[in-house]
Structures are given as C-alpha cells and as structure tokens.
N, C-alpha and C positions, 0 to 999 in steps of 0.2 A: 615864797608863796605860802598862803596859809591854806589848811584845810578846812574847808566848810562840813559843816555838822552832817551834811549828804556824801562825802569823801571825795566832793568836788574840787580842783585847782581851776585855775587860771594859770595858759602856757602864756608866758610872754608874749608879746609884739613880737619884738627885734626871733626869738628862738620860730615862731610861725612864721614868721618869713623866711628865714633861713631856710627850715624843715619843708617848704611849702605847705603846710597848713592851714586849709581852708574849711569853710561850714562843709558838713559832709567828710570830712576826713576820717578815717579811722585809725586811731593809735593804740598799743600796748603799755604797758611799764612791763620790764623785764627785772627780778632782781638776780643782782649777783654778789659776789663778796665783798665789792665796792659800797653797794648800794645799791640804786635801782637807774635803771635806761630807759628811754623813751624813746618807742621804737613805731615808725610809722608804717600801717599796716596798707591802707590804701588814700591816698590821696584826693580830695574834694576840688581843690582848688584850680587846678587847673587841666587841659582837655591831653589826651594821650600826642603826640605828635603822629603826623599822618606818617610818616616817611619811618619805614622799619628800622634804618640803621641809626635814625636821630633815636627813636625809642629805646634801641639796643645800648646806644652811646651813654642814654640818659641812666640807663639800669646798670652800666659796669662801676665797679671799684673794689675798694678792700674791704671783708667784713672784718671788723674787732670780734672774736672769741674768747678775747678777755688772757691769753696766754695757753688755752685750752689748745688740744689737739684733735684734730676734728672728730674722730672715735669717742675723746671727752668731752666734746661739745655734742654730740648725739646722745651720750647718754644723758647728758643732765637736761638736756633739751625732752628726750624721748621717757627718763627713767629707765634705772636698771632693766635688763631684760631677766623677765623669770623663766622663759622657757630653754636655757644653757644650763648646764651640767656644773656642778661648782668644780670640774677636772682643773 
C-alpha cells in the first residue's frame, strides 16, 4: 500500500472482506514492537444479528497481546500509572 500525501491507505479487497469492512466501519492502527495492527473498532457493513447468543458467538475468541500479560497490556494500553508510590 502506499501512503497518500493526506496519510490515506487503501485496505485491500480480499483484508475488508475478511475483517468485514464496510463504508461506515470504524478502524484503529495500534502500534506495537512488530509494527503496527489494524484493529476494527466498529463495524459498518453488516446488521448486529438479532438472536443474543449468535451475537455473543460472533464476539468470542482470542485476543493477541502480542506476549504481554494482561497487567502489561494495561499499562501500555492505559500508560504507566502516576498516582502509585515507587515502594
């Protein structure tokens, strides 16, 4: 992909399909010491399913924290906390 002079890309075909990526979608980049993620924020493309547990079905799996442990994934997520003691 190249970047346009505005820090625009173009996501693939084949990755928006995959991702569900539709007009209206919302995305991130996240970076991390790899590089960077693309991370989908809210969805455009298609309608939520009426039926609770298809919904719930649709939301489960595994997050990647990249090897972090979830304590290191809050703070790099949150930043260090300043109001702890350096004890």
């Amino acid at each position: 992909m190249r970047v346009t002079e505005k820090g625009q890309v173009t996501i693939p075909k084949e990755i928006r399909d995959r991702l569900n990526i539709g007009p209206g979608s919302e995305v991130d980049f996240v970076a991390d010491d790899k590089g960077a993620r693309l991370i989908v924020v809210a969805g455009g493309k298609s309608a939520e399913p009426d039926d609770f547990e298809a919904w719930l079905k649709s939301r489960s799996g595994i997050f990647d924290t990249g090897g972090m442990t979830a304590d290191e994934y809050m703070e790099w997520l949150r930043g260090p906390r300043d109001d702890l003691g350096s004890d």
